[in-house]
Structures are given as C-alpha cells and as structure tokens.
GUBAMI-112849 format. One record per residue: residue number from 0; x, y, z of N, C-alpha, C in turn. Coordinates in pm, 1 decimal, always signed. Example, Ala and Ser with C-alpha at 12.3 -4.5 7.8 and 13.67 -1.06 7.14 Angstrom:
! residues 2
+-----+----------+----------+----------+----------+----------+----------+----------+----------+----------+
!   i !       nX !       nY !       nZ !      caX !      caY !      caZ !       cX !       cY !       cZ !
+-----+----------+----------+----------+----------+----------+----------+----------+----------+----------+
!   0 !  +1319.0 !   -569.0 !   +780.0 !  +1230.0 !   -450.0 !   +780.0 !  +1320.0 !   -330.0 !   +780.0 !
!   1 !  +1285.0 !   -225.0 !   +708.0 !  +1367.0 !   -106.0 !   +714.0 !  +1290.0 !     +3.0 !   +787.0 !
+-----+----------+----------+----------+----------+----------+----------+----------+----------+----------+
***
This chain:
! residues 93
+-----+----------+----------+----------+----------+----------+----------+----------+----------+----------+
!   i !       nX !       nY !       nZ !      caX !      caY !      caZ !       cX !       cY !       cZ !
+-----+----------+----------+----------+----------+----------+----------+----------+----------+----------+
!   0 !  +2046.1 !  -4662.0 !  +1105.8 !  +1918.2 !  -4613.6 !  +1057.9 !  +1936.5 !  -4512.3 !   +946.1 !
!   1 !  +2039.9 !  -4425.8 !   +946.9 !  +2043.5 !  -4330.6 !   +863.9 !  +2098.7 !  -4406.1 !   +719.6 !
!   2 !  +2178.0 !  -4515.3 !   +715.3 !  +2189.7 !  -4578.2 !   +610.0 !  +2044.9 !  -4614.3 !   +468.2 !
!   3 !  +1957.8 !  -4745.5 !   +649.0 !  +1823.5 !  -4738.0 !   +539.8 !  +1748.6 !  -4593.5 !   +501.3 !
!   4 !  +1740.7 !  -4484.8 !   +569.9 !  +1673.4 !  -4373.6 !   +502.5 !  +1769.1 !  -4321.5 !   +342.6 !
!   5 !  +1900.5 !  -4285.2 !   +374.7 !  +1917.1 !  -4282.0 !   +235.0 !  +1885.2 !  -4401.1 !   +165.2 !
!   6 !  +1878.7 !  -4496.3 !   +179.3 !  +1823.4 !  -4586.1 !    +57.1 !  +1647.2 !  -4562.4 !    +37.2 !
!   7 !  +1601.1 !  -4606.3 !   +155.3 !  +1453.9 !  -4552.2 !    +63.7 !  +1451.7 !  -4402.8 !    +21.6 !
!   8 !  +1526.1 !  -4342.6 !    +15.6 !  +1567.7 !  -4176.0 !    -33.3 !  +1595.7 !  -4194.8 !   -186.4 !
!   9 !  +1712.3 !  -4260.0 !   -198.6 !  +1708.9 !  -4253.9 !   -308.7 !  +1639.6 !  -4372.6 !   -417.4 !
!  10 !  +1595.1 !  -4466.7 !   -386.6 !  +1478.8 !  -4559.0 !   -397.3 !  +1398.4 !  -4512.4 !   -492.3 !
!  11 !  +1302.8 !  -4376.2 !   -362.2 !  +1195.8 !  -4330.2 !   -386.6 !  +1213.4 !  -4209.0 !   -526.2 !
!  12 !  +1326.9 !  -4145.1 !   -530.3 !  +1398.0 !  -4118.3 !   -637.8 !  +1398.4 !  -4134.2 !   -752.4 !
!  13 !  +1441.0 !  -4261.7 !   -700.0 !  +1458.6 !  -4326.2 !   -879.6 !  +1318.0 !  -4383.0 !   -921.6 !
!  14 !  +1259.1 !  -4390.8 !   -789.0 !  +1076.8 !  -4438.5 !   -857.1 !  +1019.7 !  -4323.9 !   -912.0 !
!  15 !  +1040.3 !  -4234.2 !   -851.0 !   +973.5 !  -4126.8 !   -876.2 !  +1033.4 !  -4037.6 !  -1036.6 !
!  16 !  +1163.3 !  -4047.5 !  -1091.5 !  +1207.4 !  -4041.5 !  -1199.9 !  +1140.2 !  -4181.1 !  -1325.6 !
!  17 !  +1101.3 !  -4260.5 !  -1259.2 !  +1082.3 !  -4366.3 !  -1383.0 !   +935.2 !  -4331.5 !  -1371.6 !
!  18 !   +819.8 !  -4279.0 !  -1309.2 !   +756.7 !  -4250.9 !  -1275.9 !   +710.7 !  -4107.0 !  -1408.3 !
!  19 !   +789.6 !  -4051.6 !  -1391.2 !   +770.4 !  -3921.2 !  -1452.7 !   +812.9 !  -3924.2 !  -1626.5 !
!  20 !   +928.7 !  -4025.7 !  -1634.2 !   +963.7 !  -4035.6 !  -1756.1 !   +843.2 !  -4139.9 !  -1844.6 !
!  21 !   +805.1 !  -4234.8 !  -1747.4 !   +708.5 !  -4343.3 !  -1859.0 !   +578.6 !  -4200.9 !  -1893.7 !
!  22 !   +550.9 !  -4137.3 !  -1755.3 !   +440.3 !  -4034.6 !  -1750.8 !   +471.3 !  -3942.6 !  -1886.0 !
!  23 !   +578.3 !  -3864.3 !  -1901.4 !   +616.1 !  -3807.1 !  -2005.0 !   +629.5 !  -3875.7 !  -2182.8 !
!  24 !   +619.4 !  -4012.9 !  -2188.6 !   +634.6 !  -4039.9 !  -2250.9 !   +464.1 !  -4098.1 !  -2311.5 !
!  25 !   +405.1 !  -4125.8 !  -2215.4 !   +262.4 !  -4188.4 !  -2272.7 !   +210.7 !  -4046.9 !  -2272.8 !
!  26 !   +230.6 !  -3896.3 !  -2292.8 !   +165.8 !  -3790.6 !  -2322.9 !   +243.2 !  -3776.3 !  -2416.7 !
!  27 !   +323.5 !  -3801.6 !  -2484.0 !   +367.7 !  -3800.1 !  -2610.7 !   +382.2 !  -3831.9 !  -2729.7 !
!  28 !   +350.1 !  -3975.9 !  -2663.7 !   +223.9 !  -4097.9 !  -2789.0 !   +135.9 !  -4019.4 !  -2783.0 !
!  29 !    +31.4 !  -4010.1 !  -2714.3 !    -96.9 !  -3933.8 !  -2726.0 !    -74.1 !  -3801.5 !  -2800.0 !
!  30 !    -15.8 !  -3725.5 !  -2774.4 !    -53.1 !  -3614.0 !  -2853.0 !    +47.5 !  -3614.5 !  -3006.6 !
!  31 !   +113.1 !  -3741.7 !  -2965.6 !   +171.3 !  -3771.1 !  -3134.2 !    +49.9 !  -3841.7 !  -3180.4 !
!  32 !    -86.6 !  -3942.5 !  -3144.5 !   -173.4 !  -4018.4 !  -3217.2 !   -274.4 !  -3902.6 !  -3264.1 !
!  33 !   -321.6 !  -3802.7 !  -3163.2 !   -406.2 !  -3711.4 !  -3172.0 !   -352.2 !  -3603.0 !  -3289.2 !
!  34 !   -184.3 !  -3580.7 !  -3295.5 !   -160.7 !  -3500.0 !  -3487.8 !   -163.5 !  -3594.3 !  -3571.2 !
!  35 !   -169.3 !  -3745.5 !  -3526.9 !   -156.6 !  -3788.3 !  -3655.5 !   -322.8 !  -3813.6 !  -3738.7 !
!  36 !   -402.0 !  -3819.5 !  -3618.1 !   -552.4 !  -3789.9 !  -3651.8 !   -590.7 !  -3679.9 !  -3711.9 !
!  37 !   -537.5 !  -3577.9 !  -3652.7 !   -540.9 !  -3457.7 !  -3710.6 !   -526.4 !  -3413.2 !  -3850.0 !
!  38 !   -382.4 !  -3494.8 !  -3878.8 !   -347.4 !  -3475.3 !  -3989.7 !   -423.8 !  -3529.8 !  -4122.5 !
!  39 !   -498.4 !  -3660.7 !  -4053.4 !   -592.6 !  -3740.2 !  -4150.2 !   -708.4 !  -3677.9 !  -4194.8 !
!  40 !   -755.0 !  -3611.1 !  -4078.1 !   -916.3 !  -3475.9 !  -4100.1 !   -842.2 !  -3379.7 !  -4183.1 !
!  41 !   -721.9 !  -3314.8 !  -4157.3 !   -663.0 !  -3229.1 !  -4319.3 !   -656.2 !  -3315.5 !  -4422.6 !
!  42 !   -604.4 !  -3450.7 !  -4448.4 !   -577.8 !  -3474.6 !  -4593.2 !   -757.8 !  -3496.9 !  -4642.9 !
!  43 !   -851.4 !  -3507.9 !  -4537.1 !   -990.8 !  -3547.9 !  -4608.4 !  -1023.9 !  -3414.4 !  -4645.8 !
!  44 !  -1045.6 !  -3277.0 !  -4560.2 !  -1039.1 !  -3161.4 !  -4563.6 !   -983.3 !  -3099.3 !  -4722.0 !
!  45 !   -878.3 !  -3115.2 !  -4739.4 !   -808.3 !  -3113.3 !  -4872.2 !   -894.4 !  -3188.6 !  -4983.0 !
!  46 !   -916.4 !  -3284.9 !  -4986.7 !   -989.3 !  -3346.5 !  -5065.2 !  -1095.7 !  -3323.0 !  -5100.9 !
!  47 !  -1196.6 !  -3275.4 !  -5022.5 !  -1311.1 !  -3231.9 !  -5019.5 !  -1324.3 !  -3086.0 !  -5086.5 !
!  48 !  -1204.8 !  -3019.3 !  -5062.9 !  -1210.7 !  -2904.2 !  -5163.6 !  -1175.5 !  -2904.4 !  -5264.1 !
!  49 !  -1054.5 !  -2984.0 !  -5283.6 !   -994.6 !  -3046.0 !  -5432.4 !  -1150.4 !  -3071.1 !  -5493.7 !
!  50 !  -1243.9 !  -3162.1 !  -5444.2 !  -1325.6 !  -3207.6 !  -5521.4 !  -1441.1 !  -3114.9 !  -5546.5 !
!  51 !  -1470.0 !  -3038.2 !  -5447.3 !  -1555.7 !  -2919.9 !  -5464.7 !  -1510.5 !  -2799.2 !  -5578.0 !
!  52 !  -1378.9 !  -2771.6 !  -5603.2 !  -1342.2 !  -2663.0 !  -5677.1 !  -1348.8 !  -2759.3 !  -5829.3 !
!  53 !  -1298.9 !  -2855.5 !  -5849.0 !  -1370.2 !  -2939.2 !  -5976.8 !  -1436.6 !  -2922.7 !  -6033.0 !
!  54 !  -1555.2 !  -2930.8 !  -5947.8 !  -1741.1 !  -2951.0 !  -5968.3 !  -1755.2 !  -2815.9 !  -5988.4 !
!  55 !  -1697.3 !  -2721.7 !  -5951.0 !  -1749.3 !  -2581.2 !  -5935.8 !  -1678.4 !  -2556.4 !  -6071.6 !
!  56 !  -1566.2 !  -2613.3 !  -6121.9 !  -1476.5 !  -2553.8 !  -6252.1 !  -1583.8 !  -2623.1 !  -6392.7 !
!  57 !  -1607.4 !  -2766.5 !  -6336.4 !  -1673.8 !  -2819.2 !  -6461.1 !  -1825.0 !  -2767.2 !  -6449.2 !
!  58 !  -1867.2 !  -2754.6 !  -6378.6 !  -2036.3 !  -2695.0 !  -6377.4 !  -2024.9 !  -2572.5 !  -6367.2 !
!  59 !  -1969.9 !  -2464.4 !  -6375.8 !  -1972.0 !  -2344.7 !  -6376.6 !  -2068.0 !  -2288.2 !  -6254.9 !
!  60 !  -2074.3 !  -2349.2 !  -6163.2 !  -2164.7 !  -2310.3 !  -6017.3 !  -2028.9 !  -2302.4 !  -5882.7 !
!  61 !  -2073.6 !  -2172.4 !  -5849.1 !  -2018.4 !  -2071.9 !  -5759.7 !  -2019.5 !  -2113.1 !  -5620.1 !
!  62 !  -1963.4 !  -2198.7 !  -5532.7 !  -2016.8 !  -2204.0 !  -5421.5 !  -1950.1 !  -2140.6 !  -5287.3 !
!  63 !  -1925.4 !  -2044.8 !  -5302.3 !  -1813.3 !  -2012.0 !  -5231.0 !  -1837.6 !  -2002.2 !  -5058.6 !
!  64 !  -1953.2 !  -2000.0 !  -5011.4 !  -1997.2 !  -2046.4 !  -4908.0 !  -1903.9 !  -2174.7 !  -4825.8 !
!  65 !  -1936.7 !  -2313.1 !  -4928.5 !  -1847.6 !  -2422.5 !  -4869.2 !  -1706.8 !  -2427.9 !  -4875.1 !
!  66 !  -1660.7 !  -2297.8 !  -4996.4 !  -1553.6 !  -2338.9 !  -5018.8 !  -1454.8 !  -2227.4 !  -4919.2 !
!  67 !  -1542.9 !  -2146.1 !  -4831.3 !  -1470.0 !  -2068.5 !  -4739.5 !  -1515.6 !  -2173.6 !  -4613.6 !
!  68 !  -1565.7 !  -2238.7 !  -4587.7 !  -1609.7 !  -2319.9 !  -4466.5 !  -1493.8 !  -2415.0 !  -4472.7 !
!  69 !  -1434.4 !  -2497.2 !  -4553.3 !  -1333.0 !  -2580.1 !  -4578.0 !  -1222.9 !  -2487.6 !  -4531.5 !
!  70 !  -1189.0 !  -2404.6 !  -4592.5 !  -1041.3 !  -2310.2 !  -4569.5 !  -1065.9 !  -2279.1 !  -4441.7 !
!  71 !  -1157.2 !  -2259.2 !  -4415.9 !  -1181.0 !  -2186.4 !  -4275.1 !  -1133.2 !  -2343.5 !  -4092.7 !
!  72 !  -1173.8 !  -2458.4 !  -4188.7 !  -1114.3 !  -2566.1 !  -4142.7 !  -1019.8 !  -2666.5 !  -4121.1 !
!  73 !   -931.0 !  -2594.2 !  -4248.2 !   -838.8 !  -2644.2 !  -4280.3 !   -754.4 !  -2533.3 !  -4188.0 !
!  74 !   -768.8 !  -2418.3 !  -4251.7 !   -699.5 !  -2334.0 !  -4106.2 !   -686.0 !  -2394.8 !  -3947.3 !
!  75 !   -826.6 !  -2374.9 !  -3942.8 !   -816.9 !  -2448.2 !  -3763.8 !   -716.6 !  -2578.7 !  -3768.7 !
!  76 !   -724.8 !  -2652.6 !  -3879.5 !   -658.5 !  -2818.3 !  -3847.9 !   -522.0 !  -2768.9 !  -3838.4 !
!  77 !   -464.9 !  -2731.0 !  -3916.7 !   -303.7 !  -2663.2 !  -3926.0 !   -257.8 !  -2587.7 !  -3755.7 !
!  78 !   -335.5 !  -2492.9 !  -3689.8 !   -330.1 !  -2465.0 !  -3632.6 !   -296.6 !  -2537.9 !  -3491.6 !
!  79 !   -436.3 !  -2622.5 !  -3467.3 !   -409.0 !  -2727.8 !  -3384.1 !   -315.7 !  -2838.8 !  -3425.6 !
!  80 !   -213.0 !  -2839.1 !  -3545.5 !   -153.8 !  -2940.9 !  -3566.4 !     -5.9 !  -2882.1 !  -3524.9 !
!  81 !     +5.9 !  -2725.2 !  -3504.8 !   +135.8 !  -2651.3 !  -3533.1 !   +155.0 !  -2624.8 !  -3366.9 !
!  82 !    +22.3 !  -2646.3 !  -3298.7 !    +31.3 !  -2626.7 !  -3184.5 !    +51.4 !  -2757.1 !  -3079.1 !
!  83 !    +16.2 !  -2854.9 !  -3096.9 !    +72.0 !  -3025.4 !  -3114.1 !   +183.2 !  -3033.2 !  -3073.4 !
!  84 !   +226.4 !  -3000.0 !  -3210.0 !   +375.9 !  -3012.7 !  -3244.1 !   +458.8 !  -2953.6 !  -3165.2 !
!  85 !   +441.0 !  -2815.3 !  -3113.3 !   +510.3 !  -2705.3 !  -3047.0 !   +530.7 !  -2779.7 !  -2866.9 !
!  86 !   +351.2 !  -2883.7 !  -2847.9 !   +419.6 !  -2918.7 !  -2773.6 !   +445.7 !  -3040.1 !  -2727.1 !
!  87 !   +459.6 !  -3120.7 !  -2826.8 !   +552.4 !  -3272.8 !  -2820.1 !   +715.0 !  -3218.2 !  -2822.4 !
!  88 !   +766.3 !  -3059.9 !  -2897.6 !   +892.7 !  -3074.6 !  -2929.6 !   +890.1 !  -3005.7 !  -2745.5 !
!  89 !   +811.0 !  -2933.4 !  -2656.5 !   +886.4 !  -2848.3 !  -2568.1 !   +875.2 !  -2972.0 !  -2452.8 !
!  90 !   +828.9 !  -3071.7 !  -2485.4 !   +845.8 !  -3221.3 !  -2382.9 !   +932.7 !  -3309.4 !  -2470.2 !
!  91 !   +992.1 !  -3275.1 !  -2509.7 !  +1157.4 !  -3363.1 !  -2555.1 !  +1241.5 !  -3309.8 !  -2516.3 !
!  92 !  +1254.7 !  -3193.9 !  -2501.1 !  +1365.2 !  -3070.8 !  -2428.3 !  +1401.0 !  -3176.8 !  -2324.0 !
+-----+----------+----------+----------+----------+----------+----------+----------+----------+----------+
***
C-alpha cells in the first residue's frame, strides 16, 4: 500500500506542477497581450499630439488644455506599461 501512495504522491505532484506552470504561463500571454494593447493606445496617444501640436504650430491657436490631457495620458499609459512589464519579468524568475 505504501508503494501506491507514493505514486499517487508523486502523480499528484507532477499534476499539480504542470498545473501551475501552464497557469503561469496563460497569465503571461495575457498580461503580455494587455502591454501590447497598451502600447497601441500610446502610439495613437502620440499621434494625436504629434497632430495637435501641428495644427496649433500652423494656426497659431493655443490649446494647451488638450495638449496637457494627452501628456497627462500618455503618462498613465507608460506607467501601466512599466508596471506590466515589472510583472511579466518577476513571473519568469
């Protein structure tokens, strides 16, 4: 009897390791798809001010309202992208 218990012992083991690694790994796609989304709302983010500071250079109109609302979003995106990152790298450890 003590034979079959170490086997479903270590069985349950190794289920429980493949278990944790597929687990570890489909939260790592995910929060790798979720920066790479992220990263797409910054390059539009970017753009949108690229194109706003343009309009503001060729029309000589001031808008600095939108153009602190953008920075102010582009901040947050960086942020949540640096924080992502920090932790896809501390689940590869």
């Amino acid at each position: 009897m003590s034979t079959y218990d170490d086997f479903t012992a270590t069985a349950q083991t190794i289920f429980d390791n493949a278990c944790r690694a597929t687990g570890d790994f489909v939260n790592t796609s995910r929060l790798r798809i979720e920066r790479m989304n992220l990263g797409a709302e910054l390059e539009r983010s970017y753009a949108k001010l690229g194109k706003l500071s343009y309009n503001m250079n060729k029309n000589g109109v001031t808008e600095s309202d939108a153009v602190n609302e953008i920075i102010a979003r582009i901040d947050s995106l960086l942020k949540k992208i640096e924080d992502i990152t920090g932790r896809i790298n501390s689940m590869q450890q």
